[in-house]
PAZAPA-4460 file (N, C-alpha, C; in steps of 0.05 Angstrom, whole numbers, plus 32768, in hexadecimal, padded with zeros to 4 digits):
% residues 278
    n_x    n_y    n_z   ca_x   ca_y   ca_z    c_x    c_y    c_z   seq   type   mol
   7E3A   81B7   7E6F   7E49   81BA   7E88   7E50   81D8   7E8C     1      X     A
   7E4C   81E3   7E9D   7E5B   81F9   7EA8   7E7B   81FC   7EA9     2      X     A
   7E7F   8219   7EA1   7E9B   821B   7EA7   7EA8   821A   7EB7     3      X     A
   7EBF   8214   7EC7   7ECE   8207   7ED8   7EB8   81F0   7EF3     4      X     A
   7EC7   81DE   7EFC   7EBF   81C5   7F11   7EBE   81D5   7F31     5      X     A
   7ED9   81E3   7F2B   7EE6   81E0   7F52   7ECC   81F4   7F59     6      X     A
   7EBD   81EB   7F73   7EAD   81F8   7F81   7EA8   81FC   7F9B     7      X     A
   7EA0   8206   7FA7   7EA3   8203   7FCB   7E9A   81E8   7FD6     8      X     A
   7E9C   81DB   7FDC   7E99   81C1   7FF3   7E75   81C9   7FF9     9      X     A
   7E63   81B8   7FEF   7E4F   81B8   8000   7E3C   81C4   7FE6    10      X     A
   7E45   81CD   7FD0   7E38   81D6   7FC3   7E1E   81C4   7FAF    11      X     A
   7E0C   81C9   7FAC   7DF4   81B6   7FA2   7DFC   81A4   7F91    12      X     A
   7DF5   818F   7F8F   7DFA   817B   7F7E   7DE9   8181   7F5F    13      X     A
   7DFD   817B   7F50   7DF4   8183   7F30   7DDC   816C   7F2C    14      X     A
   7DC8   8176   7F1C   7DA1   8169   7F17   7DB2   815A   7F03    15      X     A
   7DA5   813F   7F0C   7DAB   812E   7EF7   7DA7   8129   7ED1    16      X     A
   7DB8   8120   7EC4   7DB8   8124   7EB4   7DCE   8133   7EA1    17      X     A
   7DD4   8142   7EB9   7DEA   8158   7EA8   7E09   8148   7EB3    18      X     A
   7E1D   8153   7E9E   7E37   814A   7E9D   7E39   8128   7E9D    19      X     A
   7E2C   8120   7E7B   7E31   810C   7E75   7E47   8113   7E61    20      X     A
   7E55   80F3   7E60   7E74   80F6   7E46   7E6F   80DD   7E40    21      X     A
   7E6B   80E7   7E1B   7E6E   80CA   7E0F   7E84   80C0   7DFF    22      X     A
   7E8A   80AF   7E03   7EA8   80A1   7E00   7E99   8083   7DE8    23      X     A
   7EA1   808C   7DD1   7EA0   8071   7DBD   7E85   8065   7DBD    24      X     A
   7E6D   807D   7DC1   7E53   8077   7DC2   7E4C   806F   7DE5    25      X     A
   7E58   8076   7DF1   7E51   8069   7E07   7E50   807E   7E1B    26      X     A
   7E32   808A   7E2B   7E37   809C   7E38   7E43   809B   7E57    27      X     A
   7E50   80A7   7E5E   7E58   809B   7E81   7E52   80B9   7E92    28      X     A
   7E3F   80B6   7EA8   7E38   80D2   7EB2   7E24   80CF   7EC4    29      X     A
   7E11   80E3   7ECA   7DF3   80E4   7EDB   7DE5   80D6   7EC2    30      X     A
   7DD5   80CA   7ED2   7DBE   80B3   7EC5   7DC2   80A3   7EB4    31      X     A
   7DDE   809A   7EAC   7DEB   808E   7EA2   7DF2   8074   7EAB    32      X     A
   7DE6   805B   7EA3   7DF9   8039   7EAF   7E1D   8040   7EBA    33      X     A
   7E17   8031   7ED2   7E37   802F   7EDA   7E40   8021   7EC5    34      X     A
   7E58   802E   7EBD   7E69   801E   7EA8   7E83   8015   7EB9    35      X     A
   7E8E   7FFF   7E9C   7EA4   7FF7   7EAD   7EC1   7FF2   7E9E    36      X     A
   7ED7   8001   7EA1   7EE3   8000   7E88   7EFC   7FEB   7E93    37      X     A
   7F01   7FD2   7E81   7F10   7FC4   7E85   7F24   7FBB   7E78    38      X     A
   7F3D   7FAE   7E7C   7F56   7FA6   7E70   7F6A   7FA4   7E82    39      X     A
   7F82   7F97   7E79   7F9D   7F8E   7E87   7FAB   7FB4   7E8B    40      X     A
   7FB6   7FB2   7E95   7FCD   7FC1   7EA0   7FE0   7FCE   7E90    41      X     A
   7FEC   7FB9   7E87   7FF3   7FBE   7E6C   7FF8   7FA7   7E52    42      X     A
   7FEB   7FB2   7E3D   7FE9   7FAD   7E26   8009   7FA0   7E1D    43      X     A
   800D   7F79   7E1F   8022   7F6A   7E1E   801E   7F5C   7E09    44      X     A
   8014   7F5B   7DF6   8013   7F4B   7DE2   7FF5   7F48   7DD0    45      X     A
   7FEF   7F42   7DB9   7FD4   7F42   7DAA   7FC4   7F33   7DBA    46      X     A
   7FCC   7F18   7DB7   7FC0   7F06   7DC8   7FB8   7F0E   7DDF    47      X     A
   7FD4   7F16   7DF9   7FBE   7F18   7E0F   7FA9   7F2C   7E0B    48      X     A
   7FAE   7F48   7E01   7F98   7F58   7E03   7F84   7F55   7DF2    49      X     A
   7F80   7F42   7DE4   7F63   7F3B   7DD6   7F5D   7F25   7DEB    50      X     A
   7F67   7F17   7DF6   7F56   7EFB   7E04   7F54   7F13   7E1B    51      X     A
   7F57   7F26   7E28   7F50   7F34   7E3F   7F30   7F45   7E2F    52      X     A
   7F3B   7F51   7E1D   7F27   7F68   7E0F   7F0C   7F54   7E09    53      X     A
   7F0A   7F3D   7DFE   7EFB   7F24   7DF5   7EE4   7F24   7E14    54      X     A
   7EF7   7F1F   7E26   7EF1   7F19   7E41   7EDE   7F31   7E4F    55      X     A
   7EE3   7F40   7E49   7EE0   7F5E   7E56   7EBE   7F5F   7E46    56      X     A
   7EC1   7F60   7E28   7EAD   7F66   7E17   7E97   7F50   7E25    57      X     A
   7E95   7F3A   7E27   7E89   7F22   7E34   7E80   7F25   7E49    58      X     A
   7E8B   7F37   7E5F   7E7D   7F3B   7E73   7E74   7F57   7E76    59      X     A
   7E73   7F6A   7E60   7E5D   7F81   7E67   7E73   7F97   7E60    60      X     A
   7E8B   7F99   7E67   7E99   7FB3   7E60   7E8F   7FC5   7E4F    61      X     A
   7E95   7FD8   7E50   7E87   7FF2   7E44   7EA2   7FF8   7E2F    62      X     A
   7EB8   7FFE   7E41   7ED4   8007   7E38   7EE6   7FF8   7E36    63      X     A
   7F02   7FED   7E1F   7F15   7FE4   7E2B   7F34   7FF8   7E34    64      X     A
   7F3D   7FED   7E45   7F55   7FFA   7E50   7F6F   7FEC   7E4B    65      X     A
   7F88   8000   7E4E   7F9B   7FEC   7E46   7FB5   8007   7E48    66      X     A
   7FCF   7FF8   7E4B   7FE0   800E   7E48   7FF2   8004   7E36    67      X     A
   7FFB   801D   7E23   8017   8016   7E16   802B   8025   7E1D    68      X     A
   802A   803D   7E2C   803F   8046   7E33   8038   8047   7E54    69      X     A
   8049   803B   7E64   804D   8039   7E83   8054   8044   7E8D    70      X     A
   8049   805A   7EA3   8066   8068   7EB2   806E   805A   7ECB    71      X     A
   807F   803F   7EC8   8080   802B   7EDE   809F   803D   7EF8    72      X     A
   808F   8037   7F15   80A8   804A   7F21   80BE   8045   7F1E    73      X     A
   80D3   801C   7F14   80E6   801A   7F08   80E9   801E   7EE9    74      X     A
   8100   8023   7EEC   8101   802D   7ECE   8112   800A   7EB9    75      X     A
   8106   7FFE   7EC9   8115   7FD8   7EC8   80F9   7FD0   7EBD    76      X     A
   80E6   7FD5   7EC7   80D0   7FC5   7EC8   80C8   7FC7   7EB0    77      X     A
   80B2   7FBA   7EAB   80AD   7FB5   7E92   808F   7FD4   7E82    78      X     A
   809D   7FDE   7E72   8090   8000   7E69   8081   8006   7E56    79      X     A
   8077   7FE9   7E4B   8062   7FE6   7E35   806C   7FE8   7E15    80      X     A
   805F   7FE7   7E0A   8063   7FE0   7DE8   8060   8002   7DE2    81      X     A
   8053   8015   7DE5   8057   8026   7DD8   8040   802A   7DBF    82      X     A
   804D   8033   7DB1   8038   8030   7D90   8029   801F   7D8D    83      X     A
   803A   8006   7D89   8031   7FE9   7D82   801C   7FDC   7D95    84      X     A
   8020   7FE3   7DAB   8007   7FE5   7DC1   7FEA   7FF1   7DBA    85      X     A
   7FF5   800F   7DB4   7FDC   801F   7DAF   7FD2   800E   7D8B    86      X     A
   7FDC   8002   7D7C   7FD8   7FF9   7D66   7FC7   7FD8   7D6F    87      X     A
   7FCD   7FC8   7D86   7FC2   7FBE   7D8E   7FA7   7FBE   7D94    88      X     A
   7FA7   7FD8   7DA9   7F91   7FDA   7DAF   7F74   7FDD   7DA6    89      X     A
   7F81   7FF1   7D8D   7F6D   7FFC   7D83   7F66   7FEA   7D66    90      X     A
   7F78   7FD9   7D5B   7F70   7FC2   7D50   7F52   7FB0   7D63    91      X     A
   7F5C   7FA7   7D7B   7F47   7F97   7D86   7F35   7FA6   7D8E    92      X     A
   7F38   7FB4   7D94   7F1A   7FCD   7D93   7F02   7FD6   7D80    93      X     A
   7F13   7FCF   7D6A   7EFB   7FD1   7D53   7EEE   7FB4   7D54    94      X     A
   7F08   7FAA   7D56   7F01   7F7D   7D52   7EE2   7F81   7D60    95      X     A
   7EE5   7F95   7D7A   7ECB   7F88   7D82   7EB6   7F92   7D90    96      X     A
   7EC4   7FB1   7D7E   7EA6   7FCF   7D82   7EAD   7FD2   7D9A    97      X     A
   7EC2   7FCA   7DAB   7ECD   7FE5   7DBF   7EDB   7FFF   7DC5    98      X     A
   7ED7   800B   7DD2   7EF1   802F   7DC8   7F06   8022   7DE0    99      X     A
   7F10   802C   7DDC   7F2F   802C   7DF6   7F2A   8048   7E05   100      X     A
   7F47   803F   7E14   7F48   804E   7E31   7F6A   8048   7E2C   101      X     A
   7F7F   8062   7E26   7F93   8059   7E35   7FA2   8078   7E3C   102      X     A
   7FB9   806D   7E47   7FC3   808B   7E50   7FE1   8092   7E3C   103      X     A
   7FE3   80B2   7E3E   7FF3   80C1   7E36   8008   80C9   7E55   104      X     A
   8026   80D2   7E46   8033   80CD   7E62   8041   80EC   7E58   105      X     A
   803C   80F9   7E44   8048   8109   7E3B   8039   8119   7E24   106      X     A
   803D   8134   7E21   8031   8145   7E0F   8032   813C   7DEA   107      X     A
   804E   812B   7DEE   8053   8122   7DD2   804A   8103   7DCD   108      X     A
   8042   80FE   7DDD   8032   80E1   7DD9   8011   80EA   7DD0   109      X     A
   8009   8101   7DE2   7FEF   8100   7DDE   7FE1   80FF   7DBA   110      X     A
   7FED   810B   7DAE   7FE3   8107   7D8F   7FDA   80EA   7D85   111      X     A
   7FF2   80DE   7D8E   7FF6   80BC   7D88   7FE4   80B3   7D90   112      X     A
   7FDB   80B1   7DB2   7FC3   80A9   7DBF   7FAC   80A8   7DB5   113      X     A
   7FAD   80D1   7DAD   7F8B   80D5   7DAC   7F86   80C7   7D8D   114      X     A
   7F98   80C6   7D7E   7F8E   80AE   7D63   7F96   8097   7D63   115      X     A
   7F97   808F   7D7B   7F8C   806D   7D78   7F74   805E   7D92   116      X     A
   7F70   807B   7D9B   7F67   8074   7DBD   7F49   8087   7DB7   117      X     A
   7F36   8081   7DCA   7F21   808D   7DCA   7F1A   809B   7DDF   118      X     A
   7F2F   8098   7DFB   7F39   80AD   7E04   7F4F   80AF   7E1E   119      X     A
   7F5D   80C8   7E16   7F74   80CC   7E1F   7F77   80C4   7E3D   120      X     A
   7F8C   80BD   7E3D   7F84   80B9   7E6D   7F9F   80C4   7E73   121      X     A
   7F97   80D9   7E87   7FB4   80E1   7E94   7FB4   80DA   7EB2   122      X     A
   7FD0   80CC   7EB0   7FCF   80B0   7EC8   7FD2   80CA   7EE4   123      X     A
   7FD1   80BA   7EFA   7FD5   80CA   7F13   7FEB   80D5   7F14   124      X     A
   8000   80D0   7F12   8023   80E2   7F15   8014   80F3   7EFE   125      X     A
   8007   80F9   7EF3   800E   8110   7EDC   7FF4   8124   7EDD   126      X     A
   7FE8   8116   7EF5   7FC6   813A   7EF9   7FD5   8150   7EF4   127      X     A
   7FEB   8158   7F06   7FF1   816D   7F04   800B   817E   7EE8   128      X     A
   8007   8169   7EDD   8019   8167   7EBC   7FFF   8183   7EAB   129      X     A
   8009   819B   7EAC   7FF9   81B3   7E9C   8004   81AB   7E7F   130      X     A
   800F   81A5   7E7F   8013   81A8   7E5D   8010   818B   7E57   131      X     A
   8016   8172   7E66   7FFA   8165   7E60   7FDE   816D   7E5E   132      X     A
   7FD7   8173   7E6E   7FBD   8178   7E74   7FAE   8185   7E5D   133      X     A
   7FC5   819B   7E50   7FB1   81A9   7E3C   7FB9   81A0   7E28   134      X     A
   7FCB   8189   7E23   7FCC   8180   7E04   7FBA   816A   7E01   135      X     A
   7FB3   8155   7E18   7F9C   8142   7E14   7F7B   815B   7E0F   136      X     A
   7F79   8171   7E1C   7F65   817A   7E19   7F61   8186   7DF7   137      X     A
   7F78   818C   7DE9   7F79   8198   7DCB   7F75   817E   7DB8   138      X     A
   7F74   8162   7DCA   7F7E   814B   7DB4   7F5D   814E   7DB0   139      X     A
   7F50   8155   7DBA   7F27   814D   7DB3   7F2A   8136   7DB6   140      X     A
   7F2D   8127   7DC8   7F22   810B   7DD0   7F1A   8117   7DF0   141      X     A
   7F0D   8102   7DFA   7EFA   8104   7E10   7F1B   80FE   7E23   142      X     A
   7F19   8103   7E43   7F38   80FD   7E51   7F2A   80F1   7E68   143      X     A
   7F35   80DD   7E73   7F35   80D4   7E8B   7F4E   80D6   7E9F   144      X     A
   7F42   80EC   7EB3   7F5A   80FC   7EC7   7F55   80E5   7EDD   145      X     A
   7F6F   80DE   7EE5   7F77   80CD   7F03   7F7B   80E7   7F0F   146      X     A
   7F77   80E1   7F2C   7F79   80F6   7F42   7F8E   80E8   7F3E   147      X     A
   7FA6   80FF   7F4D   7FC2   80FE   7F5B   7FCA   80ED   7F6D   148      X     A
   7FE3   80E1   7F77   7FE6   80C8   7F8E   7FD3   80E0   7FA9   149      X     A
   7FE5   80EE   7FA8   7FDA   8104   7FC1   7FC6   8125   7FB9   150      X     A
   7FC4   8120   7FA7   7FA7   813B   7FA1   7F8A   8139   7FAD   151      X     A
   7F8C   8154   7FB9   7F6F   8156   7FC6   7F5D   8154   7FAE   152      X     A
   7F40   8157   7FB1   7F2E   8158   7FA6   7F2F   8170   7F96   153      X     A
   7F36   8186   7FA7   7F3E   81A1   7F99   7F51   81A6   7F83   154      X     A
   7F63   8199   7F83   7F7D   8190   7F75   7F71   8182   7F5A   155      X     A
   7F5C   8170   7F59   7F59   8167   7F45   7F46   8174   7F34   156      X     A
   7F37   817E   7F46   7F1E   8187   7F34   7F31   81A8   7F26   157      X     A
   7F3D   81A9   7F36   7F53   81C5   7F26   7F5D   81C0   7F0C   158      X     A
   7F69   819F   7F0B   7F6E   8197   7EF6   7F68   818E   7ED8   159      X     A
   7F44   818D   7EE4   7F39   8186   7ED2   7F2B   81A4   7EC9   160      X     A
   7F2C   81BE   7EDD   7F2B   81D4   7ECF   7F42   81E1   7EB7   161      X     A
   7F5B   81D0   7EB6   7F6B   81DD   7EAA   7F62   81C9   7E8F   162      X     A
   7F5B   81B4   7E89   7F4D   81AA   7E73   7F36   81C2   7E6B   163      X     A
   7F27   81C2   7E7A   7F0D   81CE   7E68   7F0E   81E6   7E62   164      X     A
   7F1B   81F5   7E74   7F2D   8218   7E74   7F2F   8217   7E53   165      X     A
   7F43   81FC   7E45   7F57   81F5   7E32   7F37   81EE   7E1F   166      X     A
   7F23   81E7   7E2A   7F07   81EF   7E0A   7F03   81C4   7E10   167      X     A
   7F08   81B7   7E23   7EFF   81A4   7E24   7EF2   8197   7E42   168      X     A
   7EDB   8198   7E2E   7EC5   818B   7E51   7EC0   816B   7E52   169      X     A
   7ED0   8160   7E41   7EC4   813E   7E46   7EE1   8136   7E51   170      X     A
   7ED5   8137   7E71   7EE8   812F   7E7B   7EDB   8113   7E90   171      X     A
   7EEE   80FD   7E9A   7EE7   80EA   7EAD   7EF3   80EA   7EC1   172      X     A
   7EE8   80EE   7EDA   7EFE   80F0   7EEF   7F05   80DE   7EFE   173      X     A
   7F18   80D2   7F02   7F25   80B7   7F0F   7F25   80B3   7F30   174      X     A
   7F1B   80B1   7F49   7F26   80AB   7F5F   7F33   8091   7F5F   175      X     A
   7F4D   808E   7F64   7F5F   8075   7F67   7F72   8067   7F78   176      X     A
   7F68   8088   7F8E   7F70   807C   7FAC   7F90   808A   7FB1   177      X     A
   7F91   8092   7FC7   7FAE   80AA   7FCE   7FBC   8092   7FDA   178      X     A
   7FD8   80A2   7FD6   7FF6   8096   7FE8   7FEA   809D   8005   179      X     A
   7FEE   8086   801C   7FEF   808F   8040   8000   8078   8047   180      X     A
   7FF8   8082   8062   800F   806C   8071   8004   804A   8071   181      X     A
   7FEB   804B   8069   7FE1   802B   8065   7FEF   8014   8052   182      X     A
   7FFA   8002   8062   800E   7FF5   804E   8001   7FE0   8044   183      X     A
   7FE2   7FDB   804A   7FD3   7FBD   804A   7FCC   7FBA   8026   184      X     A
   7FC5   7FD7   801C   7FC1   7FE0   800A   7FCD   7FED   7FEB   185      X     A
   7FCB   7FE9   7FDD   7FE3   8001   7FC2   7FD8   801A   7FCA   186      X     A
   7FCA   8024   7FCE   7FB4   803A   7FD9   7FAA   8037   7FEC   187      X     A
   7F93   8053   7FEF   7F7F   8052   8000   7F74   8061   7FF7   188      X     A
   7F55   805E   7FEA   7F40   8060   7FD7   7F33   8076   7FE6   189      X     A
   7F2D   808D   7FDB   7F1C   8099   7FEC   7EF8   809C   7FE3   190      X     A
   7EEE   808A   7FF0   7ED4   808B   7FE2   7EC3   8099   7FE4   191      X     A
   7EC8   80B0   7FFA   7EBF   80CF   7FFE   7EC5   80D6   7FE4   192      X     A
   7ECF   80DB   7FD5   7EDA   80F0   7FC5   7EC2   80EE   7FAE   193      X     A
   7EB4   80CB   7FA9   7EA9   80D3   7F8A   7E8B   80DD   7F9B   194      X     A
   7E78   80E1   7FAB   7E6E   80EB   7FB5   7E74   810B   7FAD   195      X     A
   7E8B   810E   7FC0   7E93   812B   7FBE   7E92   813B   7FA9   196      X     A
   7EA6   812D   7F98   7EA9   813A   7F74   7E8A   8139   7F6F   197      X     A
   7E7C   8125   7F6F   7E67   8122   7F59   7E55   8142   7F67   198      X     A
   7E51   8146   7F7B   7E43   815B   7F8C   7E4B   817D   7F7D   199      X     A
   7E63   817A   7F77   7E77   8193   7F70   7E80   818D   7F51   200      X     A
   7E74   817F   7F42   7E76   8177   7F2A   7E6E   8170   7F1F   201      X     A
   7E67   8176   7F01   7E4C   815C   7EF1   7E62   8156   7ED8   202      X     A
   7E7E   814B   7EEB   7E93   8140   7ED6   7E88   8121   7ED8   203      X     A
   7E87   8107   7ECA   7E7B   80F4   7EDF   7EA8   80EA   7EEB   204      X     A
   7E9B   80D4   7EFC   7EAD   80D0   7F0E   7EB2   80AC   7F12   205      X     A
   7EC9   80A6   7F0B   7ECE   808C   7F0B   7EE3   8083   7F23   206      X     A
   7EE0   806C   7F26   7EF1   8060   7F3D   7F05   8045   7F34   207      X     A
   7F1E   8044   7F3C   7F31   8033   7F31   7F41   8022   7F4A   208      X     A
   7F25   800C   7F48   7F2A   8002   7F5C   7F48   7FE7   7F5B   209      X     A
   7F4A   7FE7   7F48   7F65   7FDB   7F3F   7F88   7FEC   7F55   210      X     A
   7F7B   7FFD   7F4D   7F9D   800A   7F58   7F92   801D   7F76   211      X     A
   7F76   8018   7F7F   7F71   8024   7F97   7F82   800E   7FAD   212      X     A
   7F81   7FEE   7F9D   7F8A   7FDC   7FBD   7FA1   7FCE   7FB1   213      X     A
   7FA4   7FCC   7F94   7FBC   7FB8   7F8D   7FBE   7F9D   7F93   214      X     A
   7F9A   7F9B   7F9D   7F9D   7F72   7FA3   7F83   7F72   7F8C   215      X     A
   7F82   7F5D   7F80   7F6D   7F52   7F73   7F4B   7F4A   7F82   216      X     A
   7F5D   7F40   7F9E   7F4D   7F39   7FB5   7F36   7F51   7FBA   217      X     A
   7F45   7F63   7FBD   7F34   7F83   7FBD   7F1F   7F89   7FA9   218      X     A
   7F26   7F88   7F9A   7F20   7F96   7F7E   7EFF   7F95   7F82   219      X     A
   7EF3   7F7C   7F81   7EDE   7F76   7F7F   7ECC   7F87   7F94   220      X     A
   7ED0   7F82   7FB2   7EC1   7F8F   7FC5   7EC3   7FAE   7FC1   221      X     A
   7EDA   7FB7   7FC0   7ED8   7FD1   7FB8   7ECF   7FDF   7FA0   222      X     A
   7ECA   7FD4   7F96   7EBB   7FD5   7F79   7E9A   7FE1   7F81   223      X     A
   7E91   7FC9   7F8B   7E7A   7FC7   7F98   7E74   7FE0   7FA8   224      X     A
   7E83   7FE6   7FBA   7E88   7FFC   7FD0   7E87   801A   7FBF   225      X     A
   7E91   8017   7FA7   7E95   8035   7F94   7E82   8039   7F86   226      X     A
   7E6C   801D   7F77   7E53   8022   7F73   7E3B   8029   7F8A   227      X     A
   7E36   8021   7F9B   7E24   8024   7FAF   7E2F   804D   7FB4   228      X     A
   7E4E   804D   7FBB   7E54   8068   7FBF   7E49   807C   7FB0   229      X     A
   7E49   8071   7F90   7E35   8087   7F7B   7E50   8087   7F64   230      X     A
   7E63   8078   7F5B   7E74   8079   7F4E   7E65   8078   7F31   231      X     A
   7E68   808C   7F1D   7E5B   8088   7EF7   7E69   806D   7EEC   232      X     A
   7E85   805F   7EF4   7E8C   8057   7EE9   7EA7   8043   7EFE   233      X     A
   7EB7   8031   7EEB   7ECA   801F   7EEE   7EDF   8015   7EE5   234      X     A
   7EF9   801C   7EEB   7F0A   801C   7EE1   7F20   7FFB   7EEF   235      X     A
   7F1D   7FEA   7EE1   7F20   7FCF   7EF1   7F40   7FBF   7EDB   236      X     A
   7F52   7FBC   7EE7   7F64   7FA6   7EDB   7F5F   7F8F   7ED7   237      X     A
   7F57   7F7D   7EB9   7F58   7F67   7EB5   7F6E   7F54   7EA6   238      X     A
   7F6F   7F38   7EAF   7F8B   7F31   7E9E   7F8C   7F13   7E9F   239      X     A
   7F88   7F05   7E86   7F86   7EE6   7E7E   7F9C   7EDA   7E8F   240      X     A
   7FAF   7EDF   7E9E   7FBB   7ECF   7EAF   7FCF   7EE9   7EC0   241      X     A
   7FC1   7EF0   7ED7   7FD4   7F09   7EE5   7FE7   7F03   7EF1   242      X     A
   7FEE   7EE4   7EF9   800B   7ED7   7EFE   801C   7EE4   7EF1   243      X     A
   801C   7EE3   7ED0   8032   7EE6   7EBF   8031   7F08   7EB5   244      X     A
   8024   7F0F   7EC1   801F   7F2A   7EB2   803A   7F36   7EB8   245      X     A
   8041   7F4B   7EA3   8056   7F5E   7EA7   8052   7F79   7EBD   246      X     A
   803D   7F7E   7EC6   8037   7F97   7ECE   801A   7F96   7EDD   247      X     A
   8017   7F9A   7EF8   8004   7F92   7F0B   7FF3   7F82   7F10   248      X     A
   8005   7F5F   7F0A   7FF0   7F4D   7F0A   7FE6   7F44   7F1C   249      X     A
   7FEE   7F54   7F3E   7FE2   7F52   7F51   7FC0   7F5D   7F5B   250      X     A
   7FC8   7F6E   7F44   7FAB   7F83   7F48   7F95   7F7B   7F2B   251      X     A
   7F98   7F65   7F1C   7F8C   7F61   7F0B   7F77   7F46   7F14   252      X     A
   7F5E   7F50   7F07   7F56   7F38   7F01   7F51   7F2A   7EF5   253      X     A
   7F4D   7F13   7EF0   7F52   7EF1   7EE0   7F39   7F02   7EC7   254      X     A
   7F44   7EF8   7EB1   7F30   7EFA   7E96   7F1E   7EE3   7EA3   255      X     A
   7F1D   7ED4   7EAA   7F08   7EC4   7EA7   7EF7   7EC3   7EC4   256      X     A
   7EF1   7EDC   7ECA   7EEF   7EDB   7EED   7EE5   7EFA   7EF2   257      X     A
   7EE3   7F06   7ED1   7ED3   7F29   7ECC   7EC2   7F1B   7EC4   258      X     A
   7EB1   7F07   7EBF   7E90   7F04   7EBA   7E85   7F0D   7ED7   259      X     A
   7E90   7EF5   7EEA   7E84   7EF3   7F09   7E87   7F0E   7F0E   260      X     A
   7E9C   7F1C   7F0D   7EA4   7F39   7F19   7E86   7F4E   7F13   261      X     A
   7E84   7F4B   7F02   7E77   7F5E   7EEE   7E56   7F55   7EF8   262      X     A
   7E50   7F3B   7F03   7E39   7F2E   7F09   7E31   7F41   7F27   263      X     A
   7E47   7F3F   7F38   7E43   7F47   7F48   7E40   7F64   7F4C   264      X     A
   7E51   7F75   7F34   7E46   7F96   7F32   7E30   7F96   7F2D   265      X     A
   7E27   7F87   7F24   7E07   7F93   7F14   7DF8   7F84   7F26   266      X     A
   7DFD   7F79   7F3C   7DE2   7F6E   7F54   7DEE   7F91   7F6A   267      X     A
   7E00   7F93   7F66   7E08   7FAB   7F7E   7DF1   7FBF   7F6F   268      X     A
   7DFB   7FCB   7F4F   7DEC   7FE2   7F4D   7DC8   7FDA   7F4D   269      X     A
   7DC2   7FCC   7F4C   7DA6   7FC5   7F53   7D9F   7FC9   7F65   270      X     A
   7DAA   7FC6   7F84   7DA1   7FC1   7F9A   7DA7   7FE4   7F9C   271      X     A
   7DB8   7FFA   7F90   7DB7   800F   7F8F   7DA9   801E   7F7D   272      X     A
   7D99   8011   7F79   7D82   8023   7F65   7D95   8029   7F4D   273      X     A
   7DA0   801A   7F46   7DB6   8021   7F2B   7DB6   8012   7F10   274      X     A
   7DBB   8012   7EFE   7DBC   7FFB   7EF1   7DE1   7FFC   7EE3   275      X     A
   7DE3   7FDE   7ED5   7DFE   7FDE   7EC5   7E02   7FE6   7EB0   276      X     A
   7E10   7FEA   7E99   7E09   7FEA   7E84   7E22   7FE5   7E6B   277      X     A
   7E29   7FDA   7E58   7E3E   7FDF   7E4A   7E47   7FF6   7E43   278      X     A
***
């Protein structure tokens, strides 16, 4: 990869091939299978997150996801296990030859993360967190950057220069949809953007279509909509019963209902000259 992302608008699209990142053997990038990294919201117990992780592995996942520390906007709500989470996770991850995905909410968490996680994620409230930014980049794990509720394109890819500035280029970049006045939605996805980035970047570029709409209902079509767009990758909420879930079981989908999900990505990337891949 070249040194720094941010570039003028319009500038040639990077030749394929270049600015792949491999995460736990698994490459996600140009010429690379859409991957798809899956799990609950947050990480509530052994049980659920192995019957979700079980579920996920079954239908093609590449990655699992999961949170133990939450930055939920009440401070009531329920804020994850913490350690014992990340000890979770990364127990069932070996169970079943998958890497994780979870996030750091703070510079003094990141150590913890980057040894039990395969790679760091710094959630949207925290793009613009610099001393986040450069302590997930020192941990040497690969990072998965969420764009900001409201960050331009410029804004992010800035962000992900202050990672590699800091001596780290495996970076994943998140579109997950900005705060507007649309109330139909938790977001509003901007599906310009992975086009855009990927044009002005050979970071690859993922889409989280979970927290773009906050309905389950969504998830799926928009999914579809982010592969055909040219998305490397998928960042999707799954959860063995999202009734009871502690933490966005509106936006999750059914463990037993990511086979079909997953059926239907991989007829989308076909019909886009694409293929799937774990």
């Amino acid at each position: 990869m070249t040194p720094g992302v941010l570039g003028p608008a319009g500038a040639p699209p990077i030749a394929p091939g270049a600015g792949v990142v491999t995460v736990a053997g698994i490459g996600f990038g140009r010429g690379c299978p859409v991957r798809v990294i899956a799990g609950p919201c947050s990480v509530e117990s052994l049980e659920q997150f192995r019957e979700t992780a079980q579920a996920a592995k079954a239908g093609g996942a590449a990655l699992l996801r999961g949170g133990a520390f939450k930055p939920r906007t009440s401070p009531y709500s329920f804020q994850g296990l913490g350690r014992a989470g990340l000890e979770i996770m990364r127990s069932v991850g070996d169970e079943l030859g998958l890497g994780i995905v979870t996030e750091a909410m703070s510079p003094d968490e990141v150590s913890l993360v980057a040894e039990m996680a395969d790679v760091v994620q710094i959630g949207a409230r925290n793009m613009d967190n610099r001393a986040l930014l450069e302590s997930a980049a020192a941990s040497g794990r690969p990072v998965l950057l969420k764009r900001g509720l409201t960050a331009t394109v410029d804004e992010l890819l800035r962000a992900a220069d202050v990672m590699i500035a800091a001596g780290n280029e495996r970076i994943l970049l998140c579109e997950r949809g900005s705060r507007t006045f649309e109330p139909s939605t938790r977001n509003s996805l901007d599906l310009a953007a992975v086009p855009e980035i990927s044009q002005r970047s050979d970071l690859p570029v993922l889409v989280d279509p979970s927290h773009a709409t906050g309905r389950a209902d969504l998830v799926t079509p928009v999914s579809l909509a982010a592969i055909a767009a040219g998305a490397d990758g998928l960042l999707v909420e799954v959860h063995p019963d999202p009734a009871r879930a502690l933490s966005d079981g509106a936006q999750s989908l059914r463990a037993d209902a990511f086979g079909a999900f997953m059926d239907r990505a991989r007829a989308m990337a076909a019909a886009a000259g694409r293929t799937m891949g774990p």
